[in-house]
The first five atom37 places (N, CA, C, CB, O) and aatype in JSON, in Angstrom:
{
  "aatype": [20, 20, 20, 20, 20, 20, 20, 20, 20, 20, 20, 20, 20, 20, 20, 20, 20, 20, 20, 20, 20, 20, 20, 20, 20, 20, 20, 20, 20, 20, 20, 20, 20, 20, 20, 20, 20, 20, 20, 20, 20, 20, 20, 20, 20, 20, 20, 20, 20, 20, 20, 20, 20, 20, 20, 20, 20, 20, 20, 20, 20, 20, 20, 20, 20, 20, 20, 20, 20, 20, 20, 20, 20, 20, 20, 20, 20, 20, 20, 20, 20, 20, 20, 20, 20, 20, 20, 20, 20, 20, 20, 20, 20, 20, 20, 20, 20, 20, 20, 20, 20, 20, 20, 20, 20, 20, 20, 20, 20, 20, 20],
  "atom_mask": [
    [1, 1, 1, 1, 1],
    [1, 1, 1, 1, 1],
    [1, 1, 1, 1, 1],
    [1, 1, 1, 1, 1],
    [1, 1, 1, 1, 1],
    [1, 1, 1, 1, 1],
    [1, 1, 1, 1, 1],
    [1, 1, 1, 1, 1],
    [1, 1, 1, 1, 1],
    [1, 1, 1, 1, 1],
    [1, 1, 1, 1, 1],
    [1, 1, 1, 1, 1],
    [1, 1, 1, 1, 1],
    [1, 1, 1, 1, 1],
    [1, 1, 1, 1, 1],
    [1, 1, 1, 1, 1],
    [1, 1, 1, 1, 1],
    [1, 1, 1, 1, 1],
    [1, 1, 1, 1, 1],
    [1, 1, 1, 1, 1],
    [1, 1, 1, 1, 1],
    [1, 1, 1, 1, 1],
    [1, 1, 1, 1, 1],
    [1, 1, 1, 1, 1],
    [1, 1, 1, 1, 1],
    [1, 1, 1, 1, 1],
    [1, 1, 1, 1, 1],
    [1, 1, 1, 1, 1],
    [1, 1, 1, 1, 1],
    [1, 1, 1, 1, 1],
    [1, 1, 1, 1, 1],
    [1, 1, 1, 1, 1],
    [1, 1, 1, 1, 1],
    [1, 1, 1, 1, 1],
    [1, 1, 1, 1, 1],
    [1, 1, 1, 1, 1],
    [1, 1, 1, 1, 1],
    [1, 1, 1, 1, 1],
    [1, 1, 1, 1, 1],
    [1, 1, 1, 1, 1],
    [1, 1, 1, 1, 1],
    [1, 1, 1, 1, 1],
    [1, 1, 1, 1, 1],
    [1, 1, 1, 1, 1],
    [1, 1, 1, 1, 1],
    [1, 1, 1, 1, 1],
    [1, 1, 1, 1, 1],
    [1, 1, 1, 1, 1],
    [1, 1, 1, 1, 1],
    [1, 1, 1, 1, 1],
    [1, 1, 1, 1, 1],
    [1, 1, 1, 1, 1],
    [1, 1, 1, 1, 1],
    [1, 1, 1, 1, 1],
    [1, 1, 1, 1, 1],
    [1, 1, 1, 1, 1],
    [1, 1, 1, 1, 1],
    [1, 1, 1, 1, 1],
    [1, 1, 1, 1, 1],
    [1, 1, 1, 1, 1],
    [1, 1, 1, 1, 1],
    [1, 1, 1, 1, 1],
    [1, 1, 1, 1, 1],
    [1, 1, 1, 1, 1],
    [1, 1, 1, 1, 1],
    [1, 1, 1, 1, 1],
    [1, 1, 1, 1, 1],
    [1, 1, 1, 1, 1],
    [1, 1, 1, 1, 1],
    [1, 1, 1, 1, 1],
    [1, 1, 1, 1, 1],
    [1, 1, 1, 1, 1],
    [1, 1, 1, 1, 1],
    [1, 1, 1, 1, 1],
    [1, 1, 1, 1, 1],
    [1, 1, 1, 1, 1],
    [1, 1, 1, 1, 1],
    [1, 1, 1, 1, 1],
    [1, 1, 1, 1, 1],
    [1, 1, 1, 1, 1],
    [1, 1, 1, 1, 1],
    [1, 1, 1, 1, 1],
    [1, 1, 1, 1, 1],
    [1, 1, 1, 1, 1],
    [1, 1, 1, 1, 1],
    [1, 1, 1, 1, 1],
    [1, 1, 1, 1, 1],
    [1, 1, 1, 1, 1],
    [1, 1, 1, 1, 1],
    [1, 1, 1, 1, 1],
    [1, 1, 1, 1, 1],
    [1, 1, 1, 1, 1],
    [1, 1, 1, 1, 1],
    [1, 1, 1, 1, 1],
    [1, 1, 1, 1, 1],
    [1, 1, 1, 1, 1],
    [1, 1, 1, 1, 1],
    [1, 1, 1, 1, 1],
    [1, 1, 1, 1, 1],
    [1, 1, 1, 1, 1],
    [1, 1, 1, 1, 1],
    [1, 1, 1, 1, 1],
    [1, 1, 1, 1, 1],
    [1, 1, 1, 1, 1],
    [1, 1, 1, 1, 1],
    [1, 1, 1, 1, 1],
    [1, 1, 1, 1, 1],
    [1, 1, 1, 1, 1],
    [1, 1, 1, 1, 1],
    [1, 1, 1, 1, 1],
    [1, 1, 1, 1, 1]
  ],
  "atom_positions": [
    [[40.08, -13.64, -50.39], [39.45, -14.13, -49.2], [39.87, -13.28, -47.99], [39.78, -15.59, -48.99], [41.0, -12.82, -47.83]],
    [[39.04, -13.17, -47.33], [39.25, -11.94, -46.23], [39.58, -12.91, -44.73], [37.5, -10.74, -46.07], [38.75, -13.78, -44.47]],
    [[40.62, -12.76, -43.9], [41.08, -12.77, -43.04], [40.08, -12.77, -41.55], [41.9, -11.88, -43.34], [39.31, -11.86, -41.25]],
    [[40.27, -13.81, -40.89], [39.17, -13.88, -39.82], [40.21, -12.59, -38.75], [38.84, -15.94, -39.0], [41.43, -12.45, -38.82]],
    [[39.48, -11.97, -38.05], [39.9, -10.93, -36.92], [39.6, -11.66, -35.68], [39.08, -9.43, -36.95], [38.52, -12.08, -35.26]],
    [[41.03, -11.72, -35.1], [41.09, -12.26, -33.45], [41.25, -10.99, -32.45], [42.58, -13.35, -33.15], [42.35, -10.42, -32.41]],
    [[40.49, -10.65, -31.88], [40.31, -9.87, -30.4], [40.96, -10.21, -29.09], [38.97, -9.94, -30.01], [40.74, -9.75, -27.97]],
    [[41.78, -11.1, -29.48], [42.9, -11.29, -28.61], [43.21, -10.15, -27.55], [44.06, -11.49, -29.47], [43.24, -10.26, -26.33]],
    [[43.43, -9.1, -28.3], [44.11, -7.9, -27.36], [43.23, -7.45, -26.56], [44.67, -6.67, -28.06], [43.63, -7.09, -25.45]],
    [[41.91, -7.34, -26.85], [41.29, -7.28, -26.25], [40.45, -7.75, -25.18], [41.18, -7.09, -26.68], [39.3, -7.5, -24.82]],
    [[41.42, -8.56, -24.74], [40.98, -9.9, -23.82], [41.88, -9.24, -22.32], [41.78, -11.89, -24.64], [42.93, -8.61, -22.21]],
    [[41.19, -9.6, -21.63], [41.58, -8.88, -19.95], [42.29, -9.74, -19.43], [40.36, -8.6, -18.78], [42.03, -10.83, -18.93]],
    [[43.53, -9.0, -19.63], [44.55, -10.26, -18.61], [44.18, -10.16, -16.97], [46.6, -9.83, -18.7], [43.45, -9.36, -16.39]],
    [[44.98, -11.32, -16.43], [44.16, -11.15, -14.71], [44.49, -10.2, -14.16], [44.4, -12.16, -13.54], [44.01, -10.06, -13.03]],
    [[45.31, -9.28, -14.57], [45.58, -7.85, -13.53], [44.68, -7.3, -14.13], [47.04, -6.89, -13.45], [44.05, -6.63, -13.31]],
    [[44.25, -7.22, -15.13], [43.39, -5.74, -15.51], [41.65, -6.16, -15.33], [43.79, -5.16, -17.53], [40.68, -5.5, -15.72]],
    [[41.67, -7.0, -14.86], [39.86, -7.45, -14.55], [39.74, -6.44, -13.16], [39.45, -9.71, -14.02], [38.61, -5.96, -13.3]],
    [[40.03, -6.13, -12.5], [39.95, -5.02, -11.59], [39.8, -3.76, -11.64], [40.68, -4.98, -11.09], [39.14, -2.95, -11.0]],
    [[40.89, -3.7, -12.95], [40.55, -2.43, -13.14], [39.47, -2.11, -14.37], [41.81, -1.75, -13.32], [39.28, -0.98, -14.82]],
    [[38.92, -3.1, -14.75], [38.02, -3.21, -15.81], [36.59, -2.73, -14.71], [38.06, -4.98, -16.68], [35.72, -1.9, -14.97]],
    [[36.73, -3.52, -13.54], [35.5, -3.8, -12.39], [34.99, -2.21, -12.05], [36.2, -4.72, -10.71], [33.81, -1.84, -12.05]],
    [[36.12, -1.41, -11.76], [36.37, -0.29, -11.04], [35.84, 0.84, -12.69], [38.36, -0.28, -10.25], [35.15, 1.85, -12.57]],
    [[36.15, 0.53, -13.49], [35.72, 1.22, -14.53], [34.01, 1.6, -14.44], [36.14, 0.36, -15.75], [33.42, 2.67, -14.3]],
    [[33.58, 0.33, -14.58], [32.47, -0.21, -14.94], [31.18, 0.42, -13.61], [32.83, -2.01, -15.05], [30.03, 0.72, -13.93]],
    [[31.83, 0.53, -11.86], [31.21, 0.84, -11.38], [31.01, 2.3, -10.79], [31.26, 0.06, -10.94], [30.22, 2.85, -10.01]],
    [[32.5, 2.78, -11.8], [32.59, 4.48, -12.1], [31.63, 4.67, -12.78], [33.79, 5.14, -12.86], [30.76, 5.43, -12.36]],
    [[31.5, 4.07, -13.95], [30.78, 4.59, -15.28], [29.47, 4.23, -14.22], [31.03, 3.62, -17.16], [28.94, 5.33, -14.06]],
    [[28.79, 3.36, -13.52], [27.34, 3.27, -13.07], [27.12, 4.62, -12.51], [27.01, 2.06, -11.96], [26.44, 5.44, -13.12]],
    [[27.8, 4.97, -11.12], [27.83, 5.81, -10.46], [27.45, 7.22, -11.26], [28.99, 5.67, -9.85], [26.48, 7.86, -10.86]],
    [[28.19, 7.67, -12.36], [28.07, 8.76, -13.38], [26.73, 8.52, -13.76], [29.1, 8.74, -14.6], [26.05, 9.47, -13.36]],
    [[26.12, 7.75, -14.32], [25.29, 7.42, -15.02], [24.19, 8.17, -13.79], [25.35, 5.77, -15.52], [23.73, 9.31, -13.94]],
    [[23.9, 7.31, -12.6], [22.96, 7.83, -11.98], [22.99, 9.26, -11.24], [22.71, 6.93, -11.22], [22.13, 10.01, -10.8]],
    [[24.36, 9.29, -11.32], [24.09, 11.42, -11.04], [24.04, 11.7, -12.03], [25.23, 12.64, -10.38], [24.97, 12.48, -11.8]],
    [[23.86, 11.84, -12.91], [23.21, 12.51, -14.15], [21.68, 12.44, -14.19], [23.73, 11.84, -15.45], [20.87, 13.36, -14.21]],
    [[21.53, 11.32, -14.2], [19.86, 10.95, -13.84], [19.58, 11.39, -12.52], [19.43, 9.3, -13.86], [18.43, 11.83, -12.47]],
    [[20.22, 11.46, -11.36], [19.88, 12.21, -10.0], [19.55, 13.8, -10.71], [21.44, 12.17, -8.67], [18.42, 14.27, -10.75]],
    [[20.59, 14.4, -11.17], [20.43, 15.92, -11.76], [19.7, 16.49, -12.36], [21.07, 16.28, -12.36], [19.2, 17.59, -12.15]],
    [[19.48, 15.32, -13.68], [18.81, 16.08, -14.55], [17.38, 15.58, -15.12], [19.72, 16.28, -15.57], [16.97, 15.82, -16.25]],
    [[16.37, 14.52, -13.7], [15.1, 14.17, -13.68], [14.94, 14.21, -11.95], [14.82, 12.68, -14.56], [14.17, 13.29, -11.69]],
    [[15.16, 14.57, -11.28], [14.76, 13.99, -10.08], [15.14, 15.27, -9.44], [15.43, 12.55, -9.57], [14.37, 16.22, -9.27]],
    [[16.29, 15.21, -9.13], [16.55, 16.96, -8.44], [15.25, 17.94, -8.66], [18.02, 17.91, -9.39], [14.51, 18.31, -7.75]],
    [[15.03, 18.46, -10.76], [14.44, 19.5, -10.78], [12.77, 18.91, -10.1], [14.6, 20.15, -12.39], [11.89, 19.52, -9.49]],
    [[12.84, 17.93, -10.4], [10.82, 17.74, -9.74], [11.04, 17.66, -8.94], [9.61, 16.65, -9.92], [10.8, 18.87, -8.91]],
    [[11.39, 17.38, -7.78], [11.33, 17.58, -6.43], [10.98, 19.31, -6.19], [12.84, 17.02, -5.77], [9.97, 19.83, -5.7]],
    [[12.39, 20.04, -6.8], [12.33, 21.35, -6.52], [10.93, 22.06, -7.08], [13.6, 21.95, -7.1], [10.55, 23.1, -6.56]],
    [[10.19, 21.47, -8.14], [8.93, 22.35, -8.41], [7.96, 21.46, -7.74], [8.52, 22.7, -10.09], [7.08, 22.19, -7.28]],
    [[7.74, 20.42, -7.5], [6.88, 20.32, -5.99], [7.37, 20.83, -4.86], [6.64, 18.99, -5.51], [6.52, 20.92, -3.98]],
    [[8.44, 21.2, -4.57], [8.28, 21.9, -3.11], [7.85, 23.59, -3.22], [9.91, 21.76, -2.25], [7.32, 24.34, -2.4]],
    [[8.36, 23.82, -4.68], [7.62, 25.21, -5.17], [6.18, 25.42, -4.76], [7.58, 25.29, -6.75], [5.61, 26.24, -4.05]],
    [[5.76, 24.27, -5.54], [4.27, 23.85, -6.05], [3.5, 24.34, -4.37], [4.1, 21.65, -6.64], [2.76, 25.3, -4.16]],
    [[3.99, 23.3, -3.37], [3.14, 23.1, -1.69], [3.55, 24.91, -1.08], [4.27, 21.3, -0.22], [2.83, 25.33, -0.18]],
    [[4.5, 25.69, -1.51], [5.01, 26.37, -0.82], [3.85, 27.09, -1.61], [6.53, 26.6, -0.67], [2.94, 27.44, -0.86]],
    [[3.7, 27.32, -2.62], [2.75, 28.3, -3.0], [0.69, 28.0, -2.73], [3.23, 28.42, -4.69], [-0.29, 28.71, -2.95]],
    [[0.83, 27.02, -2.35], [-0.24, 26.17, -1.82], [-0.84, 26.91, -0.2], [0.51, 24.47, -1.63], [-1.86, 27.33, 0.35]],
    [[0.59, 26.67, 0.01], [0.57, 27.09, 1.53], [0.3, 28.78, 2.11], [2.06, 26.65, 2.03], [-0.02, 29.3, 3.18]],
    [[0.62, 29.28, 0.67], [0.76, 30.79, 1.08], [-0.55, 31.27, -0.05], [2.65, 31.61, 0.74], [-0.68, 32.42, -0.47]],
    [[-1.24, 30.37, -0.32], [-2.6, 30.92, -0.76], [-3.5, 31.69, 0.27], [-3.4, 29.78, -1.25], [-3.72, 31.25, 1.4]],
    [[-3.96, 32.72, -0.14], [-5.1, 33.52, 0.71], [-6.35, 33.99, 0.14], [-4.58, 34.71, 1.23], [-6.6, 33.78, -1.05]],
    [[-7.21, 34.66, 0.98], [-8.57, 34.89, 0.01], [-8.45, 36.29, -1.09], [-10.05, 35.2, 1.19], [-7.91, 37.37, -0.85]],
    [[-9.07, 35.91, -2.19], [-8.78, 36.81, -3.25], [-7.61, 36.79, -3.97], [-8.85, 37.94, -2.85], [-7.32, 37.86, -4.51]],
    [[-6.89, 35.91, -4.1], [-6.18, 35.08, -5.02], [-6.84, 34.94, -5.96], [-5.81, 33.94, -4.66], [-8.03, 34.74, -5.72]],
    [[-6.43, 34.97, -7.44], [-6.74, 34.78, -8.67], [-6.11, 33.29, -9.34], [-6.28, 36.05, -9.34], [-5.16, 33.43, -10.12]],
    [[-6.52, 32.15, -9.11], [-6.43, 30.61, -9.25], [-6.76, 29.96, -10.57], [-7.32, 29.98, -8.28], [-7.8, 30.24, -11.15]],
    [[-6.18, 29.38, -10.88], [-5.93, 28.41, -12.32], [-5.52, 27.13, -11.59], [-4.53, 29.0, -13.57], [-4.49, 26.85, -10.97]],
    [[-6.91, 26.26, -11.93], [-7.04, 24.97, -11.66], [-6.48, 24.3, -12.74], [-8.33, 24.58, -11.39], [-6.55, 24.72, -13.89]],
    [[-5.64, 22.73, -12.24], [-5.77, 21.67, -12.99], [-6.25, 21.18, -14.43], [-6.25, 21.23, -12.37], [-5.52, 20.46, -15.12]],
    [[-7.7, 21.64, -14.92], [-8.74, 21.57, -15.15], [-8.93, 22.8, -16.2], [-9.45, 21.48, -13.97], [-9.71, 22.76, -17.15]],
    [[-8.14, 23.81, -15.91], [-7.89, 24.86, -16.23], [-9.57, 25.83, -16.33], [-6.95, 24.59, -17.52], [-10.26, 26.32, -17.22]],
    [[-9.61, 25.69, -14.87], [-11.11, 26.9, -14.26], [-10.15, 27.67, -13.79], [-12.53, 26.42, -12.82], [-9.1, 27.28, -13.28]],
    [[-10.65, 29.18, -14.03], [-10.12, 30.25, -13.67], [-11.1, 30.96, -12.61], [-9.79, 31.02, -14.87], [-12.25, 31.18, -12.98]],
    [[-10.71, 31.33, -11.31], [-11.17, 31.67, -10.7], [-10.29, 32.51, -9.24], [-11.88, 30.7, -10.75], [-9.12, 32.46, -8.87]],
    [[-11.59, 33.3, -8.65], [-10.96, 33.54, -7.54], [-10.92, 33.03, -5.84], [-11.18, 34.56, -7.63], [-12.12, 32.78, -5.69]],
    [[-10.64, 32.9, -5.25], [-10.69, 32.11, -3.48], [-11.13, 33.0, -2.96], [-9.32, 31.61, -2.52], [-10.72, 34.16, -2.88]],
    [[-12.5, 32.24, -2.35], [-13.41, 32.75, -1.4], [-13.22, 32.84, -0.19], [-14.34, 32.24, -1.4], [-13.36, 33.82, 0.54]],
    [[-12.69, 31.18, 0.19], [-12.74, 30.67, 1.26], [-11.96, 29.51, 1.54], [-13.83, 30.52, 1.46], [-12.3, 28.58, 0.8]],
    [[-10.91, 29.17, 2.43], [-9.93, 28.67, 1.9], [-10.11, 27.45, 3.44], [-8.46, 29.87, 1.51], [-10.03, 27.9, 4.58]],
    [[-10.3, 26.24, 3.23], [-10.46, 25.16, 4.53], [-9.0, 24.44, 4.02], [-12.21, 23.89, 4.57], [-8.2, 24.81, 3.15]],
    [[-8.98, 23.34, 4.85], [-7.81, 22.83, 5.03], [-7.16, 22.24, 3.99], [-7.87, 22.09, 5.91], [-5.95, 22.33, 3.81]],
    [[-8.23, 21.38, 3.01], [-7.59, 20.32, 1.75], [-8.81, 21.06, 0.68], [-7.78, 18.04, 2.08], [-8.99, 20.38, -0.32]],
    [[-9.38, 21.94, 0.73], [-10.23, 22.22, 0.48], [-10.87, 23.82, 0.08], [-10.53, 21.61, 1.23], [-11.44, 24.49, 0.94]],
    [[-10.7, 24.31, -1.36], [-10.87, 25.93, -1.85], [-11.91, 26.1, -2.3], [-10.03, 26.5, -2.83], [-12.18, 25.2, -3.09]],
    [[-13.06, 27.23, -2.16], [-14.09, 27.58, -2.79], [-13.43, 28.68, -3.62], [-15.27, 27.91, -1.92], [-12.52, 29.42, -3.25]],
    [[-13.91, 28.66, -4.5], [-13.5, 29.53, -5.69], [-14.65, 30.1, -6.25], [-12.77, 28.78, -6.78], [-15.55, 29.3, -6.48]],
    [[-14.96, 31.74, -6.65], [-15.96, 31.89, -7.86], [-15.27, 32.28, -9.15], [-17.07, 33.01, -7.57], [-14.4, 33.08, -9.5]],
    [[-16.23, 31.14, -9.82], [-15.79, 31.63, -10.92], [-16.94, 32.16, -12.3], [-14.85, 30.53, -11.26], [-17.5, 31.48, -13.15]],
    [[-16.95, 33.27, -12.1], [-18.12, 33.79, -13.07], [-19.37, 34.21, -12.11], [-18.64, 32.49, -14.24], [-19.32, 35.16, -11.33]],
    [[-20.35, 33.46, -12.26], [-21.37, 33.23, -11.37], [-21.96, 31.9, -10.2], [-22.16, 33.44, -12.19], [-23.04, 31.64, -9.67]],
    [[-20.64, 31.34, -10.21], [-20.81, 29.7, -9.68], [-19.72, 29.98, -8.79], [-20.56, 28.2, -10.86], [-18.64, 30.52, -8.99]],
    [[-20.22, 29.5, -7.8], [-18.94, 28.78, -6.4], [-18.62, 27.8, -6.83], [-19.36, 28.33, -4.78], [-19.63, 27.34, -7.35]],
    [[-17.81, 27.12, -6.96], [-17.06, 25.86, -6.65], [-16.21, 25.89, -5.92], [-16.55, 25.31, -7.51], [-15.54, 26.87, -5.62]],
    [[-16.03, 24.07, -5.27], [-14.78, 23.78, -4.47], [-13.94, 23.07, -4.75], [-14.9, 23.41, -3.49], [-14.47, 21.98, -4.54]],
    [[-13.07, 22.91, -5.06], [-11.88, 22.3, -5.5], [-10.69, 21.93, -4.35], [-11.34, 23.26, -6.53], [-10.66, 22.65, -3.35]],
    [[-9.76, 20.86, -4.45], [-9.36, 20.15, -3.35], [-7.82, 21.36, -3.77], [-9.36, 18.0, -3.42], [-7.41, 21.73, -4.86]],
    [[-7.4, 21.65, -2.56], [-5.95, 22.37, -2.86], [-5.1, 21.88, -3.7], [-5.15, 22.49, -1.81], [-4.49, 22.57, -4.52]],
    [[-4.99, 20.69, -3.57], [-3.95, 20.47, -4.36], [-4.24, 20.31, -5.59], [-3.3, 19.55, -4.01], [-3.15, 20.62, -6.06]],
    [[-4.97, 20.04, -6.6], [-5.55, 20.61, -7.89], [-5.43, 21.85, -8.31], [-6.74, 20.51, -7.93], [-5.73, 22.04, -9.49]],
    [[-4.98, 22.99, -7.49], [-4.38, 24.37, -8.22], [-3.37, 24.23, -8.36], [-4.42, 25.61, -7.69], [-2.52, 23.74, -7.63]],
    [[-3.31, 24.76, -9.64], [-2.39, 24.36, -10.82], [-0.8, 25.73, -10.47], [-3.59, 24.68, -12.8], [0.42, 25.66, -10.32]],
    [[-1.96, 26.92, -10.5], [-0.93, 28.24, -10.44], [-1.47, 28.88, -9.9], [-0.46, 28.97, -11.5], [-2.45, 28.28, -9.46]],
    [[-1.46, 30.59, -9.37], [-1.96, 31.51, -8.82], [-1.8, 32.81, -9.75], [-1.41, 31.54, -7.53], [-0.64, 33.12, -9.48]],
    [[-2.11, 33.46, -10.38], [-2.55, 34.0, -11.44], [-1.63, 35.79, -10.82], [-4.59, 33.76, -11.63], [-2.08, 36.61, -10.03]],
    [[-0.88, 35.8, -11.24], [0.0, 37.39, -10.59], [-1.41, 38.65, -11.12], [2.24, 37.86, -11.89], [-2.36, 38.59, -11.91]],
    [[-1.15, 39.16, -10.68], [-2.31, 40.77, -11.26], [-0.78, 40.95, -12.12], [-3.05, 42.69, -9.55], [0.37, 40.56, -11.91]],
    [[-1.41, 41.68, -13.1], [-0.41, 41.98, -14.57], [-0.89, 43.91, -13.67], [-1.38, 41.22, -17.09], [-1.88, 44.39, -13.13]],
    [[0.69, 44.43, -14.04], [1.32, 45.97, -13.16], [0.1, 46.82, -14.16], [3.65, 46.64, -13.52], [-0.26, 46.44, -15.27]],
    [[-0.25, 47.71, -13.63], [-0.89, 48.87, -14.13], [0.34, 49.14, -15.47], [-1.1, 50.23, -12.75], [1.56, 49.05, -15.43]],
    [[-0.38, 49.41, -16.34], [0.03, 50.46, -17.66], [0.37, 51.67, -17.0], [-1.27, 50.82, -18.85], [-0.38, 52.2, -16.18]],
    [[1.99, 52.36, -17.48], [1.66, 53.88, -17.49], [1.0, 53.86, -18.52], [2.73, 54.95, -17.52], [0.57, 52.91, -19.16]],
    [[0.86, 55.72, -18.79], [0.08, 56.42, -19.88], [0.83, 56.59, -20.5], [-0.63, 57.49, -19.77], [1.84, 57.1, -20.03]],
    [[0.8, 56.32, -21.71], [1.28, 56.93, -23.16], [1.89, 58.53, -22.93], [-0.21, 56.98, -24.34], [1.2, 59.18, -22.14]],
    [[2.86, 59.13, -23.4], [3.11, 60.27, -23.57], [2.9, 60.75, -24.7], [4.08, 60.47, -23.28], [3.15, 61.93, -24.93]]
  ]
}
């Protein structure tokens, strides 16, 4: 027959409920800078990426919508981008561009 287990020791005498308290609102504190660090910090930082590159859009930009239309800026109003893409204008609201498309460097020539 197996022996019942008492947790006795593990019972918080009245000095150590304080420091049990102080544990407990260390360990919270940790908990949410970690979660501050490693969900919240980085999105903030790629939306402020995101508006900064928004902001420094100009005409003849090469644009990748949301939606994923590829196009270039015609004409650029306040909340508001005309883009062609192909043979069609469209307008699309700024903030729906997704990225701004770099020109890929000229090739040297082969030797």
């Amino acid at each position: 027959m197996t022996h019942p287990v008492t947790f006795a020791f593990l019972a918080p005498t009245p000095g150590q409920q304080g420091a049990g308290m102080l544990v407990f609102v260390v360990q919270i504190v940790a908990l949410l800078a970690i979660f501050w660090f490693l969900l919240l910090r980085p999105q903030r930082q790629q939306q402020k990426h995101h508006e900064e590159m928004l902001k420094a859009l100009k005409k003849g930009d090469e644009i990748v919508t949301g939606g994923g239309i590829v196009g270039k800026v015609v004409h650029i109003a306040e909340e508001r981008v005309t883009i062609q893409s192909a043979e069609s204008r469209l307008v699309v609201e700024r903030g729906k561009i997704a990225r701004v498309v770099q020109p890929k460097a000229e090739e040297a020539p082969a030797k």
